[in-house]
C-alpha positions, 0 to 999 in steps of 0.5 A: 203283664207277668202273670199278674203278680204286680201292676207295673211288671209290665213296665220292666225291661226284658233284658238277657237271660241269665247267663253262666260266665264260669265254673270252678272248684276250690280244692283247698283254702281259697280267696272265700272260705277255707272250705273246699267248694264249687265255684259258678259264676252267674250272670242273673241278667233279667233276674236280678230284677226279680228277687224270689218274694216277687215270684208268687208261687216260686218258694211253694214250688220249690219247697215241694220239691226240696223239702229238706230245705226247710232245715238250712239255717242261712245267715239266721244260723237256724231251722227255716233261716232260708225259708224265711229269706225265700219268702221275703225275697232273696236272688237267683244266684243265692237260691241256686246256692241252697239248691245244689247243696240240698241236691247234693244231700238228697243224692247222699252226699251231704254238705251244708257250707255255701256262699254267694258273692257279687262281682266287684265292678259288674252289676248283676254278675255273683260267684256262687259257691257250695261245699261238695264231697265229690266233684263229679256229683257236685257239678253235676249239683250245680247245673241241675239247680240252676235248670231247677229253678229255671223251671220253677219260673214263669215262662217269660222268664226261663232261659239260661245261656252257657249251660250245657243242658241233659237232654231229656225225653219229652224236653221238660225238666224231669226232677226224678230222674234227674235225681237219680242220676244224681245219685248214681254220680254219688254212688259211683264217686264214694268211698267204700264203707271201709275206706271211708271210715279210715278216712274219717279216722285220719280226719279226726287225727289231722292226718292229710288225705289224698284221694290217688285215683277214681277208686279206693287208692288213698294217700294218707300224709304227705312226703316220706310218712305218707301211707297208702291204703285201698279198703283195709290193705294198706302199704303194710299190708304183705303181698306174700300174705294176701296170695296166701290168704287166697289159696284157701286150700293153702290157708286151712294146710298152714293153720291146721301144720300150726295147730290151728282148728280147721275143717279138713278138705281137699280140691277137686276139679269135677264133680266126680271128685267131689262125689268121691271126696265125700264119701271119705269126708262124710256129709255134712260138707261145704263147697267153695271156688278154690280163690273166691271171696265175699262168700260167692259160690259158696253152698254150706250143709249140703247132706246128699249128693244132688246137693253136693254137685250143684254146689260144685257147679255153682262154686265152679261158676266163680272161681277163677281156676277150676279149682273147688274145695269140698271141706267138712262143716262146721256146725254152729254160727257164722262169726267174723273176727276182726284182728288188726296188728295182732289185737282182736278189735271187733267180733260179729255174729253173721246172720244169713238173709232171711225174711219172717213170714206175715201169713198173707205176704209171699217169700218174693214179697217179704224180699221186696219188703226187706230191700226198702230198709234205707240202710240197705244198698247196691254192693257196698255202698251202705251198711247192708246189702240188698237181697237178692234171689238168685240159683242158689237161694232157690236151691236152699229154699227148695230143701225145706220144700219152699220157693219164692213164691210160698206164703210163709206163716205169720212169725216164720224165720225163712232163711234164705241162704246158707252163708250169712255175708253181708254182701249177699244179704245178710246181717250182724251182730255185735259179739265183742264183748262176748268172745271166749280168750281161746278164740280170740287168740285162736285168732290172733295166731291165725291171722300171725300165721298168714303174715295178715296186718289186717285180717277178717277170720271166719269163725263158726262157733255154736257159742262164741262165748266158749272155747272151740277146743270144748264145743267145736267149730274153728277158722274156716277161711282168714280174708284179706282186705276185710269190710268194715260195714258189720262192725262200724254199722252192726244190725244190732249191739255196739258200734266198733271204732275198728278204723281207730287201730288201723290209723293207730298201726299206721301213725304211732304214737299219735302221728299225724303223717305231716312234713314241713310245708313251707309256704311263699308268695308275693309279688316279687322275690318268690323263687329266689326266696323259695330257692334259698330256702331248698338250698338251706334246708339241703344243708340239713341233710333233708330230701326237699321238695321244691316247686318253683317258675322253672319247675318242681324239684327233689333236692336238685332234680328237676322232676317237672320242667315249666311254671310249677307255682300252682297247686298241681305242683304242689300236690306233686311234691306232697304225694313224692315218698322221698320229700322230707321237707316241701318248699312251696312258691305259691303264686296268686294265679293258682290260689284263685284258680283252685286255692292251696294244696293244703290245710295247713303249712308249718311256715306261711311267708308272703314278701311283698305286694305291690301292683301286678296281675291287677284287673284279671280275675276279679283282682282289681285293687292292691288290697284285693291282691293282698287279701290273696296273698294273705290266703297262705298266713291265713292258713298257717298251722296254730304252732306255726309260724307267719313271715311277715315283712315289716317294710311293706304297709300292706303286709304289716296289716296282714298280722290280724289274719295271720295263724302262728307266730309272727316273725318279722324281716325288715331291712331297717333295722338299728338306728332306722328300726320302727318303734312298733317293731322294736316293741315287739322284739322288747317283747321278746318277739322274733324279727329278722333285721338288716342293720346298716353297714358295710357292703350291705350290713349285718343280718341280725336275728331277734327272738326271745329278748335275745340278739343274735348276728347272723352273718354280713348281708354282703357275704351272699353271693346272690347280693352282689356284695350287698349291692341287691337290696332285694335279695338282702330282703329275701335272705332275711325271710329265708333267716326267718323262716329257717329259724322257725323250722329249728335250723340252727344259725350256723348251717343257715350262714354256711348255706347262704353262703353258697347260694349265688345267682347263677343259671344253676342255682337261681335260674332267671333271677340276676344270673350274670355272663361276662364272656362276651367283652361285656355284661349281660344280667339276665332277671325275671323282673316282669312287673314294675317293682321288680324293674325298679328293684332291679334299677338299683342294681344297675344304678349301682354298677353304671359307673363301670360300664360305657352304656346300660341297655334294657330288653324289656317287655311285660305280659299283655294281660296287663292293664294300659297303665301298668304297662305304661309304667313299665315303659316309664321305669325302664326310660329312668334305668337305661340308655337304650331300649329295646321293647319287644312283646310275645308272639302271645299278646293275650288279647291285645293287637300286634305292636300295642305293648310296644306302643304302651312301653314305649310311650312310657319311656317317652314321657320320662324324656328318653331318647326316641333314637335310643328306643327300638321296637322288636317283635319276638323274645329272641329276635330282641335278645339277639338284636341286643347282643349284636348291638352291645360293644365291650365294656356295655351293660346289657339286661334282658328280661326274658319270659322263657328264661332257658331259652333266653340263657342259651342263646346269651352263652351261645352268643359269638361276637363278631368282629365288627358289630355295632350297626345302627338299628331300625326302630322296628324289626319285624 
């Protein structure tokens, strides 16, 4: 039996181990939370019978090694919830939830957000998902809970296959090292202590953030009032000025010509120099590297000679030329001013490393004691530094007589160095309040002189509360690019929102760096609705962002050629600086795959929903497909607005998720308007209508109580005089969506229209060519509501054409009764067909999409003759146009739609075409 725990174990049976199937990342809203997450799918195989109260042992083991998650309140939404829920039995896929998020914050990543969910329609099979901050460490999160957890279980049960193991030493699961490699991840992943205050800061605002590379680069804002920042240089931020804040020699030469205190100096480049510029400078001195930063090489009070050469060569060792400054020192303490925009916002007093003696404990010790400080770090990921002994604190050390191995006495300050950088060890504290106004504005000049936004002014002063012109002391160096650490975090006195002022120079006046997003989805009518949007929003004179099936546009560049629906496309257009307005077709395949580029979009359309894509990705059901689509109203703005369409039952129930406003399109309106709709517009709210009339009707906008005629649906050229219903449909959102941006009326009827169906403005969608004696109507209609939509059209043109004839086809990961369906609509449109498939099948064998296609027209009595089966896209089309005979209406529904046009327009009829084809061509 297992381990005794329980009489019948023995009886269960010994099925697969559990298996990890999939793993992801959520970078934005998606289909189970609006919060970013990892997402793990499982496989719990044998333990989905062996929930965790069943484990004796197993939560104690765990517990031991996670403590931390004695606070994670789980659904209880209190301290111990998921302890409680560990010992009275819950399942692999959920502890392995709670794990990686306790991981994650042991690592100093902290997140608390996670959620797991069973798989419709595959027992045992969870989605496991947890919040992260960075998806390296995340990941690496993941899988080494699962190899936790895995190793906290009896042996008969261990095992986990799809996972790619860290190997280790001995072949056991080590937990501490796997932890610090985990905690190396995170450090090597975070922020900076600046960047992430301003990032925090832009967060708190609602300013968009986008992290630009595996640095500090950041994005914060979208499109034309994006604003860039690495650490405190941001896009302001002068090039001129930072080169000049360099050259140290230069900087104190400019300060001193503008009256500005400064100790006098000179360059030398050997040691001989530097003996000799003494003597005219008179001890005591300082040396630093010419163009160094962070406080290295630099060697303060030096008061004799020896002093001075080895601070030559240790100020020679980090300089980047072979250029050292020997300059007079300034008595007094170490003071950093922060000076943003040209307002002084924080001041600290730097204290140089330093220990204080116990008596027994040696100088080397003392040190040790200090690093144990948690705030204490490598660098700059915490707020203090490490202390570190080095040449130079030795050499300090030695002129009081001292090394690191002396035992200071109880009580004895021990200052280690002369410079007090917080990157060497040092510590601050916060003089903000006490600063004197001449220094401040001492200050402020420096940091105008240099040409600084943002400046970190050295300033020694004996007393930072009186004036340098009575007691001494001035600006020994003006840095760019300055760390924030000493004032969001000082040793002692009040913490400095110093991120504040910066965001505040960046976005005045309480801007949040947004543009326009307008948001679309829906099974059908996307990148014709998307289009007509882009051209109404041109005629405003804005620069619009476009990502569409053909790819991603700025104004009518195409910047990015292919299927740009996801949210990699969309990104695109959001980090361009020339995009005014951004125009996003959101397609349900990339929301499951990563979720929405976005937080929030200013409009939220979806226009329909109906049966495509169903059974892939967990989407097995129309209400599962709109609970997708249903992600872009979900994440509306709260003073935006949702496009809803009245005439579809799934998208009516949207209106109790949706954010915003809501705006109905509908296309019955007058007479045929539902009463549910005509309350709303009663009420004064907004719908766009088709009311019935000629050549496709009136287009008619409701808001506030008001009627307003927008233009007739038939002046659209894309309506075929209001023979397209569905793009009558889409006008009606566009009118929708136009309005909500503050579009006036008249440009939106100016620009609709001059919005027609050609390759050039709606590629793909009912672009029509009659160069060939007959009509060819190329459309993307790829599922069974956009042929039955495009069926109308043609019904309503066959009584000028001899014949109609279809190329058709659907994507092979289609199920076996959608395709079938396909077939059936295709047989009740058109008098021939030909099927084809794509040399790509997605798994399916060669010829059985034809065989399904072709069994649905049969069913609905199409001729058997009149039905030919064509493998490849364009051996079909060329098959077709040789086939067509003048005054036939041909339509061709092209997967690649640029090939497919090319070959329609570069088609040469010849003079006697018309053969009888084989029921197959190979």
């Amino acid at each position: 039996m297992f381990f005794g725990a329980k009489s019948d174990a023995a009886t269960r049976m010994l099925t697969q181990p559990v298996a990890v199937l999939e793993t992801g990342v959520y970078r934005g809203p998606h289909y189970y939370s609006h919060t970013p997450m990892v997402r793990i799918m499982l496989d719990l195989g044998r333990m989905e019978d062996w929930p965790s109260s069943e484990l004796p042992g197993f939560a104690e083991a765990l517990l031991e090694r996670l403590p931390g998650l004695e606070r994670h309140g789980c659904c209880y939404r209190r301290r111990g919830g998921f302890v409680r829920r560990l010992r009275d039995g819950t399942w692999y896929g959920h502890i392995v939830e709670h794990v990686a998020l306790e991981l994650q914050t042991m690592a100093g990543s902290r997140v608390t957000r996670g959620k797991t969910r069973g798989v419709r329609g595959r027992p045992g099979v969870y989605n496991v998902m947890y919040a992260y901050c960075h998806e390296e460490p995340a990941l690496l999160a993941g899988r080494m809970a699962i190899e936790l957890v895995d190793s906290l279980l009896p042996e008969e049960l261990r095992g986990v296959t799809g996972l790619d193991r860290v190997a280790e030493a001995d072949g056991e699961f080590n937990f501490e090292r796997r932890l610090e490699a985990l905690r190396r991840a995170v450090r090597r992943c975070a922020l900076g202590p600046t960047t992430q205050a301003l990032v925090d800061e832009a967060g708190r605002r609602g300013i968009p953030v986008m992290r630009l590379n595996e640095g500090s680069l950041i994005q914060l804002g979208h499109g034309r009032h994006q604003q860039r920042i690495r650490a405190s240089i941001t896009g302001k931020t002068s090039l001129v000025a930072v080169e000049a804040a360099g050259d140290k020699d230069f900087t104190k030469r400019l300060l001193a010509e503008s009256g500005v205190p400064v100790p006098k100096g000179v360059v030398v480049r050997s040691a001989d120099e530097a003996v000799a510029a003494a003597r005219r400078l008179r001890f005591p001195l300082v040396t630093k590297p010419l163009d160094g930063n962070h406080g290295r090489g630099v060697t303060t009070a030096i008061r004799d000679e020896a002093q001075l050469r080895f601070g030559f060569d240790q100020a020679l060792r980090e300089a980047r030329g072979r250029s050292v400054i020997v300059e007079q020192y300034f008595e007094g303490r170490d003071h950093r001013i922060l000076v943003v925009n040209g307002e002084v916002v924080a001041v600290a007093e730097r204290v140089p490393a330093h220990v204080v003696g116990d008596g027994v404990s040696t100088i080397e010790a003392l040190v040790e004691q200090v690093n144990r400080d948690p705030r204490r770090g490598d660098g700059h990921e915490k707020v203090m530094t490490r202390i570190r002994i080095d040449a130079l604190v030795e050499e300090y050390l030695s002129r009081s007589g001292l090394t690191p191995a002396s035992v200071p006495e109880a009580g004895q300050v021990v200052m280690l160095r002369p410079t007090a950088n917080l990157s060497s060890g040092g510590t601050a504290i916060d003089r903000t309040n006490e600063i004197h106004p001449d220094n401040a504005e001492i200050a402020r000049r420096a940091a105008a002189i240099i040409g600084l936004d943002i400046a970190g002014i050295d300033f020694m002063a004996p007393d930072i509360a009186r004036s340098v012109r009575d007691t001494g002391g001035g600006i020994i160096e003006v840095n760019a690019a300055p760390g924030f650490r000493m004032h969001i975090e000082p040793s002692q006195g009040a913490a400095r929102d110093v991120a504040k002022p910066v965001i505040d120079m960046l976005f005045p006046d309480g801007a949040r760096g947004r543009i326009p997003i307008v948001a679309i989805t829906g099974t059908n009518g996307k990148s014709t609705t998307a289009r007509m949007v882009k051209h109404v929003m041109r005629y405003t004179g804005c620069t619009v962002g476009l990502t569409s099936t053909s790819g991603v546009y700025v104004n009518d560049q195409l910047v990015s050629p292919g299927d740009a629906t996801g949210p990699k496309s969309a990104r695109m257009v959001l980090r361009d600086p020339t995009v005014d307005v951004a125009v996003l077709e959101t397609a349900r395949g990339g929301m499951l795959r990563e979720g929405l580029a976005f937080d929030a979009a200013d409009v939220g359309a979806v226009l329909n929903v109906s049966a495509d894509h169903l059974g892939l990705k967990g989407i097995d059901t129309l209400d599962d497909l709109a609970d997708v689509k249903s992600m872009v109203v979900e994440s509306v703005a709260r003073r935006g607005t949702s496009v809803l369409n009245a005439d579809d039952s799934l998208v009516r129930r949207m209106e109790r998720r949706a954010r915003g406003r809501i705006a109905w399109f509908s296309l019955n309106g007058g007479d045929d308007m539902a009463k549910w709709l005509r309350d709303h517009i009663e009420q004064g709210g907004m719908a766009v209508v088709r009311e019935p009339g000629e050549e496709g009707g009136t287009i008619v906008l409701h808001r506030d109580g008001r009627r307003e005629v927008v233009m007739q649906a038939g002046d659209i050229p894309a309506t075929l005089h209001g023979m397209a219903a569905f793009n009558i449909a889409n006008a009606l959102a566009v009118v929708a969506m136009c309005v909500a941006q503050d579009v006036p009326l008249l440009t939106i009827k100016s620009a609709l229209g001059t919005f027609q169906s050609t390759y050039e403005q709606n590629p793909g969608r009912l672009n029509v060519h009659d160069s060939h004696g007959f009509r060819v109507i190329v459309d993307y209609a790829h599922n069974a509501a956009g042929l039955e939509a495009l069926g109308k059209v043609v019904a309503g043109l066959r009584h000028r054409y001899r014949r109609s004839k279809g190329v058709i086809s659907i994507p092979g990961d289609r199920r076996d009764e959608d395709i079938v369906e396909m077939g059936r609509i295709a047989g009740t449109i058109f008098d021939e067909l030909f099927f084809r498939e794509d040399p790509s099948t997605r798994g399916r064998t060669r010829g059985q999409i034809m065989a399904l296609l072709k069994q649905g027209a049969l069913e609905v009595g199409h001729d058997t003759d009149a039905i030919y089966l064509i493998r490849g896209e364009e051996e079909a089309v060329a098959a077709a146009l040789e086939h067509a005979l003048p005054n036939d209406l041909l339509v061709i529904t092209p997967s690649m739609v640029e090939q497919c046009w090319k070959q329609v327009t570069s088609f040469q009829p010849k003079p006697a075409r018309a053969r009888p084809l084989m029921t197959a061509v190979a």
